[in-house]
LUMLUMDREN-2810 file (N, C-alpha, C; in Angstrom, 1 decimal):
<atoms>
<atom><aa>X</aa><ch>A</ch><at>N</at><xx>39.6</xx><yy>4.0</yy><zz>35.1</zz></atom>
<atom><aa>X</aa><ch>A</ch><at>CA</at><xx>39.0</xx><yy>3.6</yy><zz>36.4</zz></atom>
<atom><aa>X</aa><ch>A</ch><at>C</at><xx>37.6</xx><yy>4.1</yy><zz>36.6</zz></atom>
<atom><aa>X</aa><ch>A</ch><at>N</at><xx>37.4</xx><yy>4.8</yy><zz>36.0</zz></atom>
<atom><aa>X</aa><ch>A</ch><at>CA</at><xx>36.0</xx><yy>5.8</yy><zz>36.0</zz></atom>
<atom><aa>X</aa><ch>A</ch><at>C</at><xx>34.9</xx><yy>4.9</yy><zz>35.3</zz></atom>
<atom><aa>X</aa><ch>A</ch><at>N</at><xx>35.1</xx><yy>4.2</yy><zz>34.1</zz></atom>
<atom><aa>X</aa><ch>A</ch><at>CA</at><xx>34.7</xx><yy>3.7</yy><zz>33.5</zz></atom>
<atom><aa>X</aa><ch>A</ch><at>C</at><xx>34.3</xx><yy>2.0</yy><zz>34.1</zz></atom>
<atom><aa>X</aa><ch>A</ch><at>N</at><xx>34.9</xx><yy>1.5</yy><zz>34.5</zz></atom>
<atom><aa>X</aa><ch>A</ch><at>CA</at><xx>35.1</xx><yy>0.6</yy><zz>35.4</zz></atom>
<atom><aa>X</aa><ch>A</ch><at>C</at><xx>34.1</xx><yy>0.4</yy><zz>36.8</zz></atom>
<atom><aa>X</aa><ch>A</ch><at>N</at><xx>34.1</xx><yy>1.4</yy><zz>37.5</zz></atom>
<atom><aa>X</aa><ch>A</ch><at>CA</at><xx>33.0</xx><yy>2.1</yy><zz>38.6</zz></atom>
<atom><aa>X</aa><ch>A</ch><at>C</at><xx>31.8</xx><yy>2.3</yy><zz>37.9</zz></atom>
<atom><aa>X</aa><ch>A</ch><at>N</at><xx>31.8</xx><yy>2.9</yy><zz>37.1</zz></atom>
<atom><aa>X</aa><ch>A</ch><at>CA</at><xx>30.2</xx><yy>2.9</yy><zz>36.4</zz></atom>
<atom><aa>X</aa><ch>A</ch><at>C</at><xx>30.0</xx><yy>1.9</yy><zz>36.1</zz></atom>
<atom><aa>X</aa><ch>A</ch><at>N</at><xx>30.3</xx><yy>1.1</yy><zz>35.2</zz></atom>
<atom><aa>X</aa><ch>A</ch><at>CA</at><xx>30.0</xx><yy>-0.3</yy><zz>34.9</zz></atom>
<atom><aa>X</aa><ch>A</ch><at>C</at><xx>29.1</xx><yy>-1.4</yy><zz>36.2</zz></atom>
<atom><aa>X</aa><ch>A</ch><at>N</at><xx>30.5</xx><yy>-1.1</yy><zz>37.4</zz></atom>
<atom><aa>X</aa><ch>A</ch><at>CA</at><xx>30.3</xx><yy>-1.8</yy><zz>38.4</zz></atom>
<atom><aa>X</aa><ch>A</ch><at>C</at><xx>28.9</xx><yy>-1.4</yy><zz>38.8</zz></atom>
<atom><aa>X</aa><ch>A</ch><at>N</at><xx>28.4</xx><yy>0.1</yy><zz>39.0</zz></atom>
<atom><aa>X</aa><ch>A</ch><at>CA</at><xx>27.4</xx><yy>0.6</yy><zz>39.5</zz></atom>
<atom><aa>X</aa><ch>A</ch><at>C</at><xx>26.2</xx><yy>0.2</yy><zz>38.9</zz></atom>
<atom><aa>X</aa><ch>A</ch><at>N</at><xx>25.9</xx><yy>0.5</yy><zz>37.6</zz></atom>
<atom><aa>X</aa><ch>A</ch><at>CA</at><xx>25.0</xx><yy>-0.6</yy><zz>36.1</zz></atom>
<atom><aa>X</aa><ch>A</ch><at>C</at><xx>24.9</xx><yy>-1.9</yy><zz>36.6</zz></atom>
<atom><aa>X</aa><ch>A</ch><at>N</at><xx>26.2</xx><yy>-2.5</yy><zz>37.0</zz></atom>
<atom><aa>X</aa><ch>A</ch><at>CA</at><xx>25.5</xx><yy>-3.9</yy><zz>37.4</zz></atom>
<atom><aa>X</aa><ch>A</ch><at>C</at><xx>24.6</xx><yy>-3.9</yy><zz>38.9</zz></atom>
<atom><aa>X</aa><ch>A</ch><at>N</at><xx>25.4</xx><yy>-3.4</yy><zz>39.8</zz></atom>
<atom><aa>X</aa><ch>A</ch><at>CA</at><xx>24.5</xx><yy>-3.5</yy><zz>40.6</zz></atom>
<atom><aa>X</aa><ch>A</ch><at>C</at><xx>23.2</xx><yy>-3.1</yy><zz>40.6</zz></atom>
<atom><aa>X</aa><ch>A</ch><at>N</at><xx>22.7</xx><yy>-2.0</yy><zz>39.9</zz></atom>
<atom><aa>X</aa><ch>A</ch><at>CA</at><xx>21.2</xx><yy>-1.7</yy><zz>39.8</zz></atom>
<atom><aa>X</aa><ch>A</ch><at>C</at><xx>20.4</xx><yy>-3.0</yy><zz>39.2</zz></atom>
<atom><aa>X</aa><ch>A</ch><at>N</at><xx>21.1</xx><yy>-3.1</yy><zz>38.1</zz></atom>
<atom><aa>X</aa><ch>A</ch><at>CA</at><xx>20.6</xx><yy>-4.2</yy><zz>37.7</zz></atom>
<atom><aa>X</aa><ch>A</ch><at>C</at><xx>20.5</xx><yy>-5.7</yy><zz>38.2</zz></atom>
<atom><aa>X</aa><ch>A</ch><at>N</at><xx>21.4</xx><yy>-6.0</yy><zz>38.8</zz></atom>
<atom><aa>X</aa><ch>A</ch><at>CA</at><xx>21.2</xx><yy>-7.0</yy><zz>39.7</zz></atom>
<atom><aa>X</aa><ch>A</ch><at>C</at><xx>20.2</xx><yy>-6.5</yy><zz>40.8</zz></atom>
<atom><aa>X</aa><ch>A</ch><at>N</at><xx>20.0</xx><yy>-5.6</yy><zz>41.3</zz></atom>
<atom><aa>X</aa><ch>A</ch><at>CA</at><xx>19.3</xx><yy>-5.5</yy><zz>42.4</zz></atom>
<atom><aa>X</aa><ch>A</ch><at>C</at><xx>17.9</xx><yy>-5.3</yy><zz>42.2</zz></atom>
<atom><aa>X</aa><ch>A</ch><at>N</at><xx>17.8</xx><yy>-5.0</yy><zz>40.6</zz></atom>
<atom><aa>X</aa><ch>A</ch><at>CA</at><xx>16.4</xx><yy>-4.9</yy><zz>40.2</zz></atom>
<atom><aa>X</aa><ch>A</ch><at>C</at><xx>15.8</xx><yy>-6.4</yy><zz>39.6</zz></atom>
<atom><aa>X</aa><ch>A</ch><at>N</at><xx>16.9</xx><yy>-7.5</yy><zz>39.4</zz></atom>
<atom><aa>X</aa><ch>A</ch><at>CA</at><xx>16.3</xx><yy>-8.8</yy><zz>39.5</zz></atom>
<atom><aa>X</aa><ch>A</ch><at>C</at><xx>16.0</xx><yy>-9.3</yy><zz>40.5</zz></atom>
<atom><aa>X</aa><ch>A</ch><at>N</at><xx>16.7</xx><yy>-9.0</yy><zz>41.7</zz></atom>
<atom><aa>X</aa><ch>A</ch><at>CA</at><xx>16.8</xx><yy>-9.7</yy><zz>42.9</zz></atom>
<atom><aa>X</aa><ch>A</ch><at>C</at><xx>15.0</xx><yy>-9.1</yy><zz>43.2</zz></atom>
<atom><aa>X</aa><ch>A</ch><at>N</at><xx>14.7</xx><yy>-7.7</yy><zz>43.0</zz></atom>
<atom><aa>X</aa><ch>A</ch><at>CA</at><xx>13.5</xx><yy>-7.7</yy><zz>43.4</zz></atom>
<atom><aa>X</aa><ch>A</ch><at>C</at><xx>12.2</xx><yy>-8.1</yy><zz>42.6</zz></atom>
<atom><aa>X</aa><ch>A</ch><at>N</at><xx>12.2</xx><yy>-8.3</yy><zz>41.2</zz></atom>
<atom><aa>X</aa><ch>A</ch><at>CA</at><xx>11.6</xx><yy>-8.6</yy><zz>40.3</zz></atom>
<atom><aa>X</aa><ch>A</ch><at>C</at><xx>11.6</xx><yy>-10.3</yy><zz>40.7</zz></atom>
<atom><aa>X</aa><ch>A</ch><at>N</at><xx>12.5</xx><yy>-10.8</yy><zz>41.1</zz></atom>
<atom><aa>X</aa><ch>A</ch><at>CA</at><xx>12.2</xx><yy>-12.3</yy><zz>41.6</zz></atom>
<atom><aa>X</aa><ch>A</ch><at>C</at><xx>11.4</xx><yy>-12.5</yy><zz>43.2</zz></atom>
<atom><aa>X</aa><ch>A</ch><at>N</at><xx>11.8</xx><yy>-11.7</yy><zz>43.4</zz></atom>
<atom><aa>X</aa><ch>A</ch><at>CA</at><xx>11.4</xx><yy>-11.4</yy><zz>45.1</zz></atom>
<atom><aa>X</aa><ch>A</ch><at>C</at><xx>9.4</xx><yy>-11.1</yy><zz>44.8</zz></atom>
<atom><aa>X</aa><ch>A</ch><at>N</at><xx>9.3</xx><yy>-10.5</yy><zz>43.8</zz></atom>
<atom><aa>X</aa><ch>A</ch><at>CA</at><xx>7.9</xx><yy>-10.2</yy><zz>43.7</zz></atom>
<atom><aa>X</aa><ch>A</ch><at>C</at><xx>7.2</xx><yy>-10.8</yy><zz>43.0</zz></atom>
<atom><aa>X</aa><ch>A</ch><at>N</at><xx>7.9</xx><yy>-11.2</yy><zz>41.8</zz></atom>
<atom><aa>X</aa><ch>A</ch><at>CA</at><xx>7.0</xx><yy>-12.1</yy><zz>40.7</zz></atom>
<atom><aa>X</aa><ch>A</ch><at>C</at><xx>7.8</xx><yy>-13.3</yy><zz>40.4</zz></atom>
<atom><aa>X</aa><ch>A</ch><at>N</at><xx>8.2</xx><yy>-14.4</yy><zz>41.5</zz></atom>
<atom><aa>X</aa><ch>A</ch><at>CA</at><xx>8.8</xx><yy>-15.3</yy><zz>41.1</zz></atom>
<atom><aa>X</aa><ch>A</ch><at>C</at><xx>8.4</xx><yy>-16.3</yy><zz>39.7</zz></atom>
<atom><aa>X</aa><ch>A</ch><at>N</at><xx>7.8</xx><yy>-16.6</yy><zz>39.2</zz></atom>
<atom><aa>X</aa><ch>A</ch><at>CA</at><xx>7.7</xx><yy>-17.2</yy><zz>37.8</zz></atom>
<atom><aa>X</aa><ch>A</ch><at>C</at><xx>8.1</xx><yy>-15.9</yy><zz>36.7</zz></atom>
<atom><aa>X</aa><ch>A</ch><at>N</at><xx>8.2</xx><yy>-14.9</yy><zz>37.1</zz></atom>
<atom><aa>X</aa><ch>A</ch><at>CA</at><xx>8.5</xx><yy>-13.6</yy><zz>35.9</zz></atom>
<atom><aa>X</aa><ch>A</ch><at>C</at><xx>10.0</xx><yy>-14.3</yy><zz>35.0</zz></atom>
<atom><aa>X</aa><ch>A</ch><at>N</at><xx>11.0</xx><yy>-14.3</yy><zz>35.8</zz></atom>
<atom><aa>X</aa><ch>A</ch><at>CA</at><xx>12.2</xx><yy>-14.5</yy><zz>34.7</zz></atom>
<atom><aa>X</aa><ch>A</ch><at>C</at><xx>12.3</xx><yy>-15.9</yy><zz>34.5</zz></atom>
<atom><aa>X</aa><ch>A</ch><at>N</at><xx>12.2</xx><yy>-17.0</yy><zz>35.1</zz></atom>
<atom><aa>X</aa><ch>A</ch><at>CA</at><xx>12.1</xx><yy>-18.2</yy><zz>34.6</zz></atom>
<atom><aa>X</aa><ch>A</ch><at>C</at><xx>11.0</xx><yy>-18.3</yy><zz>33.5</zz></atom>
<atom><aa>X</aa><ch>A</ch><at>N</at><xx>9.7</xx><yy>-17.4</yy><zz>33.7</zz></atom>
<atom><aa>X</aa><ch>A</ch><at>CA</at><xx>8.9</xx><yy>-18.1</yy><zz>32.5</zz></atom>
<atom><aa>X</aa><ch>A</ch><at>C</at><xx>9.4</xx><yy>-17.6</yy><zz>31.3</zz></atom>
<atom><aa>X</aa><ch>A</ch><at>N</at><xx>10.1</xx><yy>-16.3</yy><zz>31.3</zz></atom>
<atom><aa>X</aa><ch>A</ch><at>CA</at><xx>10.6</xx><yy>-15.6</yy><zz>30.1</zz></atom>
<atom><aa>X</aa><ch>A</ch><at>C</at><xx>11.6</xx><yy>-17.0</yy><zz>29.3</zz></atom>
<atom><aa>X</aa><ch>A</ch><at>N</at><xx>12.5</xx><yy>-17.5</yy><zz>30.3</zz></atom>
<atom><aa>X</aa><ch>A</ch><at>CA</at><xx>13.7</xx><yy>-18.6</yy><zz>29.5</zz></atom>
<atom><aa>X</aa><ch>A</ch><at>C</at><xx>12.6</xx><yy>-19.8</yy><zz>28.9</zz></atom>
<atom><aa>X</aa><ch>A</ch><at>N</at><xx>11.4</xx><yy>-20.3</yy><zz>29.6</zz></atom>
<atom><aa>X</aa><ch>A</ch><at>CA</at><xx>11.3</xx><yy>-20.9</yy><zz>29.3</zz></atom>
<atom><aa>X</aa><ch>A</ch><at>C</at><xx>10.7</xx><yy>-22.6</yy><zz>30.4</zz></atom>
<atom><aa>X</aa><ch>A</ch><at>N</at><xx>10.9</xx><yy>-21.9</yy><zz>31.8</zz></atom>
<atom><aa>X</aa><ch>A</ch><at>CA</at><xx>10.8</xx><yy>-22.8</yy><zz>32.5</zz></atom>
<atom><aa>X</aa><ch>A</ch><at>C</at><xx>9.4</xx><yy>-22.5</yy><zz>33.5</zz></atom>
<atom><aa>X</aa><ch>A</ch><at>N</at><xx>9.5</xx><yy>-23.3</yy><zz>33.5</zz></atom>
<atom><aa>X</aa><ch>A</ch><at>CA</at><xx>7.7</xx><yy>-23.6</yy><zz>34.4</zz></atom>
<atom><aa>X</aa><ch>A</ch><at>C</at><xx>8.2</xx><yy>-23.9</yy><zz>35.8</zz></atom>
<atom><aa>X</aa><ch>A</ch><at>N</at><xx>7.5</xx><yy>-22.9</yy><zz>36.9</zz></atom>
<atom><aa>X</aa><ch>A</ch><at>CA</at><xx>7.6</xx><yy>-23.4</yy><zz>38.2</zz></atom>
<atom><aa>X</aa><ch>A</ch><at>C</at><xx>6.3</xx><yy>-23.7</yy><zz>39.0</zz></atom>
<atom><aa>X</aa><ch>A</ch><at>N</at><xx>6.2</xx><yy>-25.1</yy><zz>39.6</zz></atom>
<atom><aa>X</aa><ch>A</ch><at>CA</at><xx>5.3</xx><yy>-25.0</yy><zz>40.8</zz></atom>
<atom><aa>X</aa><ch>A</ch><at>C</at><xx>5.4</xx><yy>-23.9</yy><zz>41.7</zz></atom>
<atom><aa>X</aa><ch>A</ch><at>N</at><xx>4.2</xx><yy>-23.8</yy><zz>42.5</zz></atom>
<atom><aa>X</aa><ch>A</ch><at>CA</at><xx>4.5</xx><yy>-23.1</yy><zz>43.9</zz></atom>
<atom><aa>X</aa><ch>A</ch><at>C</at><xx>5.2</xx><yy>-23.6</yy><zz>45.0</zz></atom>
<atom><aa>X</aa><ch>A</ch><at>N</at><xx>5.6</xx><yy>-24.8</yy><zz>45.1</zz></atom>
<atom><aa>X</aa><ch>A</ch><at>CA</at><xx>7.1</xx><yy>-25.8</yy><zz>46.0</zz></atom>
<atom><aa>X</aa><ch>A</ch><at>C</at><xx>8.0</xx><yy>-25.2</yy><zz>45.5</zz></atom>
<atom><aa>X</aa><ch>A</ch><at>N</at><xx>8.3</xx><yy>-24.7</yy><zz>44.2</zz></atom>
<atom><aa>X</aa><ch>A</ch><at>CA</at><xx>9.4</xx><yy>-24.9</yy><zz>44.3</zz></atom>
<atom><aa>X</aa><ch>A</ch><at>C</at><xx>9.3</xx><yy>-22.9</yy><zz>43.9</zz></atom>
<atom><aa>X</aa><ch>A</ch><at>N</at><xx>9.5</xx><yy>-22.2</yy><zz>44.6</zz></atom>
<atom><aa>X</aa><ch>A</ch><at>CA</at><xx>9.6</xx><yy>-20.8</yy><zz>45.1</zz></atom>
<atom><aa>X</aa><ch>A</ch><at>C</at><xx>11.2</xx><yy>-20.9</yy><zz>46.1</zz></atom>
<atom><aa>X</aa><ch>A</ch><at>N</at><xx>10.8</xx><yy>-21.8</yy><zz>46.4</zz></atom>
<atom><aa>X</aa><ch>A</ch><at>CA</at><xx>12.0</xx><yy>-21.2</yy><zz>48.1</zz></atom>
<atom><aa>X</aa><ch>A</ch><at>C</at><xx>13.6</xx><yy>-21.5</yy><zz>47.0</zz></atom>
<atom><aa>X</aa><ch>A</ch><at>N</at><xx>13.4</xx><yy>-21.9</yy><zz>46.3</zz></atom>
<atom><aa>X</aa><ch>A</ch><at>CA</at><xx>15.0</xx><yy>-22.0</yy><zz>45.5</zz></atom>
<atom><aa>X</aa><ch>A</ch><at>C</at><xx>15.2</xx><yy>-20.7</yy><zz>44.3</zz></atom>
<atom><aa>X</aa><ch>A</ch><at>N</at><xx>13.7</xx><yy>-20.0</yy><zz>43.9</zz></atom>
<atom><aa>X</aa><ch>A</ch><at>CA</at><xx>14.1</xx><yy>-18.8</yy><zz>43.4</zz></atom>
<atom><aa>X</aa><ch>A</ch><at>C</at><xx>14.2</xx><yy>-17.7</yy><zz>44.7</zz></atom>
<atom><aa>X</aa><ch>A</ch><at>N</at><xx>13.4</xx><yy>-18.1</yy><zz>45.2</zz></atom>
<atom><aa>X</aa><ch>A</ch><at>CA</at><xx>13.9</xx><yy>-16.8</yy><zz>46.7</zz></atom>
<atom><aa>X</aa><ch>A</ch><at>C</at><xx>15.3</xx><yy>-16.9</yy><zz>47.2</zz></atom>
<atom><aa>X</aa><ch>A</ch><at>N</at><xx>15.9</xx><yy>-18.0</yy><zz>46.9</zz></atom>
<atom><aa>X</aa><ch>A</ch><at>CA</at><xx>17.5</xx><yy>-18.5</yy><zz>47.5</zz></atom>
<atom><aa>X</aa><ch>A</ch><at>C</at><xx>18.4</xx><yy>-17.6</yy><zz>46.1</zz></atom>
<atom><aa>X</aa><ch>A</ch><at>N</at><xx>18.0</xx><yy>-17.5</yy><zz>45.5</zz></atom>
<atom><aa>X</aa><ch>A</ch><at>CA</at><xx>18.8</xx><yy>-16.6</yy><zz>44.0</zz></atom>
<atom><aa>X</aa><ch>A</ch><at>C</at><xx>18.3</xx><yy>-15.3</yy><zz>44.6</zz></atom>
<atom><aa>X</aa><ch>A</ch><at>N</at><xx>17.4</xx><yy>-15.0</yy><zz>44.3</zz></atom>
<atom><aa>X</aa><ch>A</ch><at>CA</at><xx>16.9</xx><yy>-13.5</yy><zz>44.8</zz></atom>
<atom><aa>X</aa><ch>A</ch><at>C</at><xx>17.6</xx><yy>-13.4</yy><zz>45.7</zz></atom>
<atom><aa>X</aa><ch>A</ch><at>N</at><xx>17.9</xx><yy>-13.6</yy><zz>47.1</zz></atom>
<atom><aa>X</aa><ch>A</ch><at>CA</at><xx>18.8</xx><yy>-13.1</yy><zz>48.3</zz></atom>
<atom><aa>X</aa><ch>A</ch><at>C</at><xx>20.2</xx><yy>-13.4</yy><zz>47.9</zz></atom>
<atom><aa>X</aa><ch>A</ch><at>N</at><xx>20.8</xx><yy>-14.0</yy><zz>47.0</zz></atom>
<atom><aa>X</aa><ch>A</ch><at>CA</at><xx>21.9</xx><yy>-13.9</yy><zz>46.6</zz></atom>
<atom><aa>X</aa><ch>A</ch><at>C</at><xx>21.9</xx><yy>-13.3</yy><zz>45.6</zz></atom>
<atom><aa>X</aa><ch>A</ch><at>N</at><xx>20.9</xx><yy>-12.9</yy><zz>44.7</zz></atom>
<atom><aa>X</aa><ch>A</ch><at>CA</at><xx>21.3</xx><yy>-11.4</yy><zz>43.9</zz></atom>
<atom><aa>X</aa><ch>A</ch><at>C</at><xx>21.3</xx><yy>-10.6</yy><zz>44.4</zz></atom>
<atom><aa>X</aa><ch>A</ch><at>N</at><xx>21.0</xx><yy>-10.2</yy><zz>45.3</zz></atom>
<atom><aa>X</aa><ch>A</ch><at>CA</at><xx>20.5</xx><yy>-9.1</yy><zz>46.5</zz></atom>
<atom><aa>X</aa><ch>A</ch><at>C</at><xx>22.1</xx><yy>-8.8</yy><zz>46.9</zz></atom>
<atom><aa>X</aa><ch>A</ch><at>N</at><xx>22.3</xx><yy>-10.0</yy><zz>47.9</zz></atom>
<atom><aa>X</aa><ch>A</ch><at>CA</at><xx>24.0</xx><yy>-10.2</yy><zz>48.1</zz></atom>
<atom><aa>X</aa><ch>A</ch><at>C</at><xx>24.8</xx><yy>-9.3</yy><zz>47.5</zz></atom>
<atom><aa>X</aa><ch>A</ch><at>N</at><xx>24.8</xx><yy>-10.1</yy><zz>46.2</zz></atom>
<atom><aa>X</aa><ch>A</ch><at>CA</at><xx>25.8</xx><yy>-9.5</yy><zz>45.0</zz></atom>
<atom><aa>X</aa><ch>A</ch><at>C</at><xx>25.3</xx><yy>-7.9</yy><zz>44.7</zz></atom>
<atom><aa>X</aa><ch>A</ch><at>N</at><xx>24.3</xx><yy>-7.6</yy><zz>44.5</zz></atom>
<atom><aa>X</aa><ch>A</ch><at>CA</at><xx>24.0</xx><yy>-6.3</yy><zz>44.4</zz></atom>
<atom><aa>X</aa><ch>A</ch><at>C</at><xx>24.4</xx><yy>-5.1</yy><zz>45.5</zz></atom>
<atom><aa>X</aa><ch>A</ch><at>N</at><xx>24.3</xx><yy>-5.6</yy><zz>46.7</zz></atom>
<atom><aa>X</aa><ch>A</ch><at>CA</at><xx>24.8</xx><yy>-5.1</yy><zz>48.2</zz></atom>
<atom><aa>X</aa><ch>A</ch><at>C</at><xx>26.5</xx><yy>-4.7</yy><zz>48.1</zz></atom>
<atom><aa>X</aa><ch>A</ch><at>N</at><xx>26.8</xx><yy>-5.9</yy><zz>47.7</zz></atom>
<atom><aa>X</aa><ch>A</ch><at>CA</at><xx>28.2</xx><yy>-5.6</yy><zz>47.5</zz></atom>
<atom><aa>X</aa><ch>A</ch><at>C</at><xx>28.9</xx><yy>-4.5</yy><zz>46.6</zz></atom>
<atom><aa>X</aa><ch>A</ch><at>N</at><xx>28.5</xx><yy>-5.1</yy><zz>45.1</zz></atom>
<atom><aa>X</aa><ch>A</ch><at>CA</at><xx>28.9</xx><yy>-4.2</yy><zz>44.0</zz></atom>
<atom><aa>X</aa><ch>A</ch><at>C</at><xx>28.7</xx><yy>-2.5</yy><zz>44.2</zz></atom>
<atom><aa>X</aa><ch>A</ch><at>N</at><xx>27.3</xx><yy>-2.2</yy><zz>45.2</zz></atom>
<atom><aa>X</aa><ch>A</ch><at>CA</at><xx>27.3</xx><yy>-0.9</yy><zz>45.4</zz></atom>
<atom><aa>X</aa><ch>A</ch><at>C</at><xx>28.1</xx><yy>0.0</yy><zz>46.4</zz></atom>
<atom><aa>X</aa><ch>A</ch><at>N</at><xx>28.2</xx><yy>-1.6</yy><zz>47.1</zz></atom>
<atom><aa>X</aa><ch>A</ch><at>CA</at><xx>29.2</xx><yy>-0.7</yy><zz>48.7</zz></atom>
<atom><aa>X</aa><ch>A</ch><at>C</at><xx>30.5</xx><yy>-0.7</yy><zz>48.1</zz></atom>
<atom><aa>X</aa><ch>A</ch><at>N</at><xx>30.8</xx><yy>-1.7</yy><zz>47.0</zz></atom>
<atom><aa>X</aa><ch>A</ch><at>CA</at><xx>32.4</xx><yy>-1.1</yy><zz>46.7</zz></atom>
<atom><aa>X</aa><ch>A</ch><at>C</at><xx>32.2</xx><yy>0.1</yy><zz>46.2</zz></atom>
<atom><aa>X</aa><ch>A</ch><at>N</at><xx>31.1</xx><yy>0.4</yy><zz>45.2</zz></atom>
<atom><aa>X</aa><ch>A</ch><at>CA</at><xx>30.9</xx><yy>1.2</yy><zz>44.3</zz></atom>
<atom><aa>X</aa><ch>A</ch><at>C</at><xx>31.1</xx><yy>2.8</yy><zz>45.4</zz></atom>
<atom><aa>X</aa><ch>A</ch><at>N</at><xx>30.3</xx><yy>2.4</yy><zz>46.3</zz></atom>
<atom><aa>X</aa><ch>A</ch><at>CA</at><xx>30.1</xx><yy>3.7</yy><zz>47.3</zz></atom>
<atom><aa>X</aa><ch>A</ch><at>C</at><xx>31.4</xx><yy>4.0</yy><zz>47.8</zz></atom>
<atom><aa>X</aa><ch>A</ch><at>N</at><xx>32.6</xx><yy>3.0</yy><zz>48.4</zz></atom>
<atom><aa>X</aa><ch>A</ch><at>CA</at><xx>33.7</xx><yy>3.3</yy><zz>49.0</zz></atom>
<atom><aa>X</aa><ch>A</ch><at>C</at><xx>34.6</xx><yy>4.3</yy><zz>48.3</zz></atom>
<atom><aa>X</aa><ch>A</ch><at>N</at><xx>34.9</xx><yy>3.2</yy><zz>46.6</zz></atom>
<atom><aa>X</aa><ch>A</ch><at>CA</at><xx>35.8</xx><yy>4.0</yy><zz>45.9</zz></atom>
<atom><aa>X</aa><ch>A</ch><at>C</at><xx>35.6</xx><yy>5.3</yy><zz>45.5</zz></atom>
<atom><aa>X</aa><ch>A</ch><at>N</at><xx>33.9</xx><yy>5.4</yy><zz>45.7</zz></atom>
<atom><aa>X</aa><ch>A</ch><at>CA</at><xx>33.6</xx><yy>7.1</yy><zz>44.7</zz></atom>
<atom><aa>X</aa><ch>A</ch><at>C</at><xx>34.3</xx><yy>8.0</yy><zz>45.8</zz></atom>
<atom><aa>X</aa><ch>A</ch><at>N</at><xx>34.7</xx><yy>7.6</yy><zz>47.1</zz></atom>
<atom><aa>X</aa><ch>A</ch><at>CA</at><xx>34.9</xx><yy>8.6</yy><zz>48.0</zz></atom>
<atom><aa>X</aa><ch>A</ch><at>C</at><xx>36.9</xx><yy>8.6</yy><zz>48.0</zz></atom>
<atom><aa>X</aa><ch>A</ch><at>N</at><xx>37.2</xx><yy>7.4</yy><zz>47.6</zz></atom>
<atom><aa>X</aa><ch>A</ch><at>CA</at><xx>38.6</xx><yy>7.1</yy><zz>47.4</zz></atom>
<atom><aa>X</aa><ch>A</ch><at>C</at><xx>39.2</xx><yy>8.3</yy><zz>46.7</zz></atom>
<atom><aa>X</aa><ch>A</ch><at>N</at><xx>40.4</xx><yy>9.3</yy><zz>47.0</zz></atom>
<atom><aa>X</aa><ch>A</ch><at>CA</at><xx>41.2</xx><yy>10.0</yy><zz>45.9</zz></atom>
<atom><aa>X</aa><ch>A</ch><at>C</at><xx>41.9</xx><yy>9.1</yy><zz>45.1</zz></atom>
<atom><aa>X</aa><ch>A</ch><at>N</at><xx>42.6</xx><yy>9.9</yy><zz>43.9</zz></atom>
<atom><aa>X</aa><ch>A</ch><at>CA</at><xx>43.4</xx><yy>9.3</yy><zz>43.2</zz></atom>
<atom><aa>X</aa><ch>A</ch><at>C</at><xx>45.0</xx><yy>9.1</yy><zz>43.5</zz></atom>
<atom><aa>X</aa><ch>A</ch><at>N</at><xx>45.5</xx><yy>7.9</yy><zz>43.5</zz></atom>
<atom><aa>X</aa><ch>A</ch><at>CA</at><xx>46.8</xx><yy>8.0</yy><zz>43.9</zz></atom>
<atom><aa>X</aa><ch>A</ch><at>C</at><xx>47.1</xx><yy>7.3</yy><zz>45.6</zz></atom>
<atom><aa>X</aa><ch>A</ch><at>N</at><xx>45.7</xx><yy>7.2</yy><zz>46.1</zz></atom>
<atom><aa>X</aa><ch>A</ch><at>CA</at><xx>46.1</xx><yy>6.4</yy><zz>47.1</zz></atom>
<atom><aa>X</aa><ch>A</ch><at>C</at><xx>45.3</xx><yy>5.0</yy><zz>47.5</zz></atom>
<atom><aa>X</aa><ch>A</ch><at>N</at><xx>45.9</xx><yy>4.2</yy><zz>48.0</zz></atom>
<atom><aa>X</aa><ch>A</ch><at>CA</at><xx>45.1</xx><yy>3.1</yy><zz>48.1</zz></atom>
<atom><aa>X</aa><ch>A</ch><at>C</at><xx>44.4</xx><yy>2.5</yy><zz>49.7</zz></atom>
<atom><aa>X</aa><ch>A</ch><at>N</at><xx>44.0</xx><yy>3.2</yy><zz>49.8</zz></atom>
<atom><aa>X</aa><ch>A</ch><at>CA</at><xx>43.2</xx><yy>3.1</yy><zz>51.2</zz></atom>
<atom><aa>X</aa><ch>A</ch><at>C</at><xx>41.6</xx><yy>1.9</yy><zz>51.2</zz></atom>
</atoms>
């Protein structure tokens, strides 16, 4: 289980460090794959960024609840 929580925690940083890396340099990870963006079309990577954001928000708050969880009960 320990193993599992770290992982979880790994993702979230990492997600949350896309979510800001798009938030700040929107053509940064699309131009890496390969794709070219106008300046119109921003408001649909900012729509990924606040849902990586999301998903990062989450993965950490479970991350935070369980570190506090004992073993053996399921609260």
């Amino acid at each position: 289980m320990r193993t599992l929580r770290a992982v979880f925690f790994v993702h979230g940083l990492i997600t949350l460090a896309g979510a800001v890396v798009l938030t700040a340099f929107p053509t940064a990870i699309p131009s890496a794959v390969g794709i070219t963006l106008e300046r119109s079309d921003y408001l649909l990577v900012y729509l990924v960024a606040a849902a990586e954001l999301a998903v990062a928000v989450l993965v950490i708050a479970w991350w935070a609840a369980r570190r506090h969880q004992t073993y053996g009960t399921n609260r």
